[in-house]
N, C-alpha and C positions, 0 to 999 in steps of 0.2 A: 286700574287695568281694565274695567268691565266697560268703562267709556271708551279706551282706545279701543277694544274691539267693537264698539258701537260705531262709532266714528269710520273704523276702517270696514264696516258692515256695510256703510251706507257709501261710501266706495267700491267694495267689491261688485255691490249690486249696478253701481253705473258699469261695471265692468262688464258685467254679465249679460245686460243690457247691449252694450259692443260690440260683443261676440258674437251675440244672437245676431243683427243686424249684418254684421260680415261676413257670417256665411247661410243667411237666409238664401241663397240661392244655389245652396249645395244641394236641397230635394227640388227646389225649382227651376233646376237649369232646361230640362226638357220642354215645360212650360212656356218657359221664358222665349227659350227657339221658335215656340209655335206663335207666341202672342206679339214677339217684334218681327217674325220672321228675318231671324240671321241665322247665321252657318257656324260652325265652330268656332270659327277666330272671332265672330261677332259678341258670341256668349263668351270668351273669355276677355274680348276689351271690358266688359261692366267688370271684371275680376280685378283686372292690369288696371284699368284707371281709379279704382279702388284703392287700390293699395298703393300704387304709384303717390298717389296725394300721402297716403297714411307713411311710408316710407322717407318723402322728404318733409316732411312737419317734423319728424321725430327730432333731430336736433334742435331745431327753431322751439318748440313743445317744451325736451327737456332743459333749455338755456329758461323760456319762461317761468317753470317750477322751479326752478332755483333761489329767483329773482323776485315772484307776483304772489308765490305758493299755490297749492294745488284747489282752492276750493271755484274761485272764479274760472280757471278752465278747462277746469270739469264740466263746469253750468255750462259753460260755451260747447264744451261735447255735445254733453246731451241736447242741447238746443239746435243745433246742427242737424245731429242724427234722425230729431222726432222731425223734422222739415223733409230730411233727404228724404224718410220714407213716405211720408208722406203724397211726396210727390211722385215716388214710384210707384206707389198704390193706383195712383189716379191716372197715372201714364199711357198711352194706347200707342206714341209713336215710339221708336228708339232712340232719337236726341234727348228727348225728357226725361225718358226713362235712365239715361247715364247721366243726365244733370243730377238726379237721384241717388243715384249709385255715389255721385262727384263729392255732394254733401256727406253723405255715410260716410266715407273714408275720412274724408276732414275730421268730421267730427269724434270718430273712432280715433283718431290720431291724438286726439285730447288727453284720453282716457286711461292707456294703464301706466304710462308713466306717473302720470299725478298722481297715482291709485299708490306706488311705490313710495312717491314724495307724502304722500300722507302717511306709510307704513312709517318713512323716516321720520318722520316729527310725532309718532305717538308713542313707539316703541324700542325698547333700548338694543344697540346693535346687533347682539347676541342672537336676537327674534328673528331679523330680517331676513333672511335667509327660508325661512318656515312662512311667516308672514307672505311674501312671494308667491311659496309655492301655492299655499290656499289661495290666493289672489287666483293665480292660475287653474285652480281646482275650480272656483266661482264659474272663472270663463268657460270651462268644459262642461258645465252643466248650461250655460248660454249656447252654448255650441248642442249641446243634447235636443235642447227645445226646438233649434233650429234644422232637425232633422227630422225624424219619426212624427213627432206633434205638430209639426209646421207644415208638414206634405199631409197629415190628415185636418187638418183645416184650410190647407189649400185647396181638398178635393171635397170638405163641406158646404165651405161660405165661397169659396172662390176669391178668385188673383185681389182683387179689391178690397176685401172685405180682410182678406187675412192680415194684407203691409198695413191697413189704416189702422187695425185695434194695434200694429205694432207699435206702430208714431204714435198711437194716443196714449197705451201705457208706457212710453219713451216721457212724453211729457209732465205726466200726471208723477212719474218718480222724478224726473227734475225739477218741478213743484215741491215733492219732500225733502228733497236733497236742499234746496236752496233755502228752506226753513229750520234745518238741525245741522247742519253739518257744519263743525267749527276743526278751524287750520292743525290746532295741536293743544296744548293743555291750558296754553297762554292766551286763545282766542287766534286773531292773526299772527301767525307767525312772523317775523322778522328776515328779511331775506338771507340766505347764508352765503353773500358774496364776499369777495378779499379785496375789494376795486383791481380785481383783474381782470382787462377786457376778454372779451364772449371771444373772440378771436386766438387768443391766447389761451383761454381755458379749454379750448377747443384742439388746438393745435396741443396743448397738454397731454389731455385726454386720450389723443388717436397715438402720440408718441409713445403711450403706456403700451406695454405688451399684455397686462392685464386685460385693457379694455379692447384690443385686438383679440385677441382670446375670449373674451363674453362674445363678440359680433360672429365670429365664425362659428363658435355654440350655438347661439342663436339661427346663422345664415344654413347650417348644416340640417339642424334638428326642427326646431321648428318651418324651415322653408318647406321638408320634405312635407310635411305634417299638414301646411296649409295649401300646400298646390294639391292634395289629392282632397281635401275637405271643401274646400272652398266652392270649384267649380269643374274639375275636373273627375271629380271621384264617381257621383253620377252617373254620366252617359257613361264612362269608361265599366262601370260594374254591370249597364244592361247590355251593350254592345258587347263587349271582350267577355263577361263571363255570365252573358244570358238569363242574370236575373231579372223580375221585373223591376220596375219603381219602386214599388213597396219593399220589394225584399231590400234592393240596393240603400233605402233609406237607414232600414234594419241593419243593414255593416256599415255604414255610416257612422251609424249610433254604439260600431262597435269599437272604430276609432277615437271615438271623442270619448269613451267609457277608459281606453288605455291610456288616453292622456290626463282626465280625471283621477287616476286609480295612481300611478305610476308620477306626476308631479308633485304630490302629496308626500310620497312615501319617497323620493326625491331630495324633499325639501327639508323634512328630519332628518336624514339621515346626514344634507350638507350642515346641517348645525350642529353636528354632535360630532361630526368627521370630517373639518372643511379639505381636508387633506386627501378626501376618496372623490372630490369635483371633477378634477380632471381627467379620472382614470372610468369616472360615470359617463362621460360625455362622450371620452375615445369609445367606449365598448357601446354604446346606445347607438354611434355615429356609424360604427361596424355592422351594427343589424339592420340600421334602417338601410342602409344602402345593397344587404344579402335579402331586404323583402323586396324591393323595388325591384332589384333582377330577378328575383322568380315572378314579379309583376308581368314584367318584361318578357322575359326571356320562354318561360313554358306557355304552351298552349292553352286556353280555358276550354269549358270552363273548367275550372279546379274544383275539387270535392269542398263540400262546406268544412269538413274539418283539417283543410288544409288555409282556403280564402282567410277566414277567421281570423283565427291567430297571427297568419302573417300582416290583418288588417291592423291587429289589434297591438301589435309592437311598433309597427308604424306609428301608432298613436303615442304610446309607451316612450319611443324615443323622443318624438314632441315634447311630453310631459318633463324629460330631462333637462330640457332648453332651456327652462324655468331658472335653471340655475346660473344663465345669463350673466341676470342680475345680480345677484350674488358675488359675482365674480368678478364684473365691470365696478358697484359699491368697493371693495375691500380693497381694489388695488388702485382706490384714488382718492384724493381729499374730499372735504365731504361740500365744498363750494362747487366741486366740478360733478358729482354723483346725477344731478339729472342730465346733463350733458352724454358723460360716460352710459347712463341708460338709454338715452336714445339713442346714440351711436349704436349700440348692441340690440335694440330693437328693429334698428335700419335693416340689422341683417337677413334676418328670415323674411322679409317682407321686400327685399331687393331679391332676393332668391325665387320667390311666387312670383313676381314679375315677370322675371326671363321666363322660367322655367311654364308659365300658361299660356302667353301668349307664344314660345316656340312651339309646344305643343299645338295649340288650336292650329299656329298656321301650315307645320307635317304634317298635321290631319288632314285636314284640306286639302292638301299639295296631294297625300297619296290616296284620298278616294278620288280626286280629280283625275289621277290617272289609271284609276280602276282595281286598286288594292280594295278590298274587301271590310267591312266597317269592322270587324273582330281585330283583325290584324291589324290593322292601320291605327288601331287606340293602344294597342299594346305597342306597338312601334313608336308612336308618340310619346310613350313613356320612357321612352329611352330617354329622352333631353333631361326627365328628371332627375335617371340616373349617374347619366356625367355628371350635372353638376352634384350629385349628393355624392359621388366617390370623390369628386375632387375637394369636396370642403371634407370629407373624412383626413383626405391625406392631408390637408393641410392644420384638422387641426393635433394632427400627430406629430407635425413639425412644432406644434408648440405648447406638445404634452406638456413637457417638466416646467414651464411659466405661469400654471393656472393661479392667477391673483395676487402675482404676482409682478411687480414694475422692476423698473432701472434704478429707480428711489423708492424703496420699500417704503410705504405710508402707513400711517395709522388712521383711521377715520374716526374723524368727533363721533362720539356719542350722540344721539337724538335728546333733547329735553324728556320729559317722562320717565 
C-alpha cells in the first residue's frame, strides 16, 4: 500500500502542478490588463480559452485513460503545460500570450482525470472516494501557491521571471515523473475495455443518471468556485470591495483554504456514508448560491468578518464537488469510469466558461455606459448567480438518484 500512495504521490503532484498553472492569473489578472493592454472581456478570453480547450479534452482524455492508461498522458500534460508557460513568460503581445494560456489548458485537461485512472489501478474501491478527495486537497494547495506566493514574486522578480521558474519546475517534475512513475502494481496496465465502441460507452455513460448527477455536482459546485478563483475574483475584491491587491490575494487564499479544508473532510465522510453524497451536495449547492447573492446583491465594501466567511464557504462548496467522481465511478462500469469522469469534469468548467466571459462582457457593457466600477462588478456577478441557482434547482431534481443508474451496477474492483 506505501507504493500506491507513492505512485499516486507522484500524480497528485502533477496535479498540483495544474492548478497552479490555471489559475496563475487569479493575483495576476491586474497585471496582465496592464502588460497586454485589454479590457475585461479581454482578461477573461485568457480564462474562457483556457478552459474551453480543458472542457472539451475531458471526454476525448477520459476515453484515452481507459484505453492507453494514465501514465503517457500525464507526461503529455505536463509537457504541454511547461511549453504553455513558457511561452507566456516570454510574451509581450496578446496573441502569444493566449497561445500560452491555449497550451495550459490542453495540457491541464491531461491531468486530473488520469490522476483518478491511476487512483483506479492502485487502490481498492472502497478508497476511491477518499483517494479523490486528497487528490483534490493536492490541487487547493496548487491553487494556494498560485495566489499569495505567486503575486509576491510577481512583485519580486517580475512577469518574466515568475511564469519561466514555473515552466521550469513543470518540467524538471515531468523529468521525475517519467522516471518512477509505473501504471499500477503490474507495471502497464492492460486496458479495461469490453470491445465496446467509444461511441456507445459514451452514449452509456450520459444515459446513466448517475453520471448526469456527477456533472451538475461538478457544473454547480465547482463552476461557482472556479469563475470566482480563476480570473474574476481579483478585480472584483479591489473594485467592489476596495481592497488592495495584496489584501484581495489574502481572500483568495481564503477560498482555496475552504476548498482544501472542506474536500478532504468531504471525502471521508463519502466513504464511510456514500449515502449522505447527495444530501452534501444539495446543502453545499444552497449556500454557495446564498454567498453569491449577498456577493451580488449588498453593497461593499463588507466588514472583513462578514467577506471572509462568505469567501470561504464558496470555497467549501467547491471542495464538495470533489464528490463528482465518486458518483459518476459507482454508478457505472468500470470500462466506461474515465469516460463517466470526464463527462463530470466537463461540467464545472463548461459553467466558468459562460459564467467569465458573460461577466467580463456586462462589465464592459455597463462601465461603457457609465455605471460606476463598484457596481458594475457586483452587477456582473449576477450571471454567476443564475446560473449557480439554476444548477442548484436542478440538482434537487435529482436528489434521490445520487449514484445511482436505470441498471444498478457494480464496479470491478481495481487490482491491488
Amino acid at each position: 500500500m506505501r507504493k500506491a500512495w507513492f505512485m499516486w504521490g507522484l500524480g497528485a503532484l502533477c496535479y498540483l502542478t495544474a492548478l497552479f498553472h490555471r489559475m496563475s492569473l487569479s493575483v495576476a489578472g491586474l497585471t496582465a490588463q496592464e502588460r497586454f493592454s485589454v479590457d475585461a472581456t479581454g482578461l477573461a478570453a485568457f480564462s474562457v480559452v483556457q478552459l474551453v480547450l480543458y472542457a472539451l479534452l475531458q471526454v476525448p482524455v477520459g476515453a484515452a485513460a481507459d484505453r492507453f492508461g494514465p501514465r503517457r498522458l500525464l507526461l503529455a500534460g505536463m509537457a504541454l503545460m511547461a511549453a504553455g508557460s513558457t511561452v507566456f513568460a516570454l510574451a509581450t503581445a496578446y496573441p502569444l500570450a493566449m497561445t500560452g494560456r491555449a497550451l495550459i489548458g490542453a495540457g491541464d485537461a491531461f491531468l486530473f482525470v488520469n490522476v483518478l485512472r491511476l487512483a483506479h489501478n492502485w487502490f481498492p474501491g472502497r478508497r476511491y472516494a477518499l483517494v479523490a478527495a486528497l487528490t483534490g486537497m493536492i490541487g487547493g494547495l496548487g491553487q494556494l501557491i498560485a495566489t499569495a506566493p505567486l503575486a509576491a514574486l510577481l512583485t519580486g522578480f517580475g512577469w518574466t521571471a515568475a511564469f519561466l521558474s514555473a515552466g521550469v519546475v513543470t518540467a524538471v517534475l515531468l523529468a521525475v515523473v517519467g522516471l518512477l512513475l509505473r501504471e499500477s502494481p503490474r507495471g502497464r496496465v492492460a486496458p479495461v475495455v469490453s470491445g465496446e465502441p467509444l461511441r456507445e460507452s459514451l452514449r452509456h455513460a450520459w444515459r446513466n443518471r448517475g453520471t448526469r448527477h456527477a456533472m451538475w455536482t461538478h457544473y454547480t459546485l465547482m463552476g461557482t468556485f472556479v469563475s470566482f478563483t480563476a480570473v474574476l475574483g481579483q478585480p472584483y475584491l479591489v473594485s467592489a470591495q476596495g481592497r488592495s491587491p495584496a489584501a484581495a490575494g489574502g481572500l483568495l487564499s481564503v477560498v482555496v483554504i475552504g476548498f482544501v479544508l472542506v474536500s478532504t473532510v468531504a471525502g471521508q465522510l463519502a466513504s464511510r456514508r456514500p449515502d449522505l453524497r447527495a444530501r452534501l451536495v444539495a446543502a453545499a449547492a444552497s449556500v454557495s448560491a446564498l454567498c453569491w447573492l449577498v456577493l451580488v446583491a449588498v453593497p461593499g465594501p463588507l466588514p472583513q468578518a462578514v467577506l471572509a466567511p462568505v469567501l470561504f464557504l464558496i470555497g467549501a462548496a467547491g471542495g464538495v464537488s470533489m464528490l463528482a467522481f465518486d458518483l459518476a465511478r459507482t454508478a457505472n462500469h468500470g470500462h466506461r469510469a474515465g469516460i463517466a469522469s470526464g463527462v463530470a469534469n466537463m461540467g464545472g468548467f463548461c459553467f466558468a466558461v459562460v459564467a467569465e466571459l458573460g461577466a467580463g462582457i456586462l462589465l464592459d457593457a455597463l462601465v461603457a455606459h457609465g455605471v460606476g466600477a463598484a457596481l458594475a462588478h457586483r452587477l456582473a456577478f449576477g450571471v454567476v448567480l443564475v446560473m449557480a441557482v439554476a444548477g442548484t434547482v436542478r440538482l434537487f431534481t435529482l436528489h434521490g438518484h445520487a449514484g445511482a443508474s436505470p441498471e444498478r451496477v457494480e464496479v470491478l474492483e481495481p487490482v491491488g
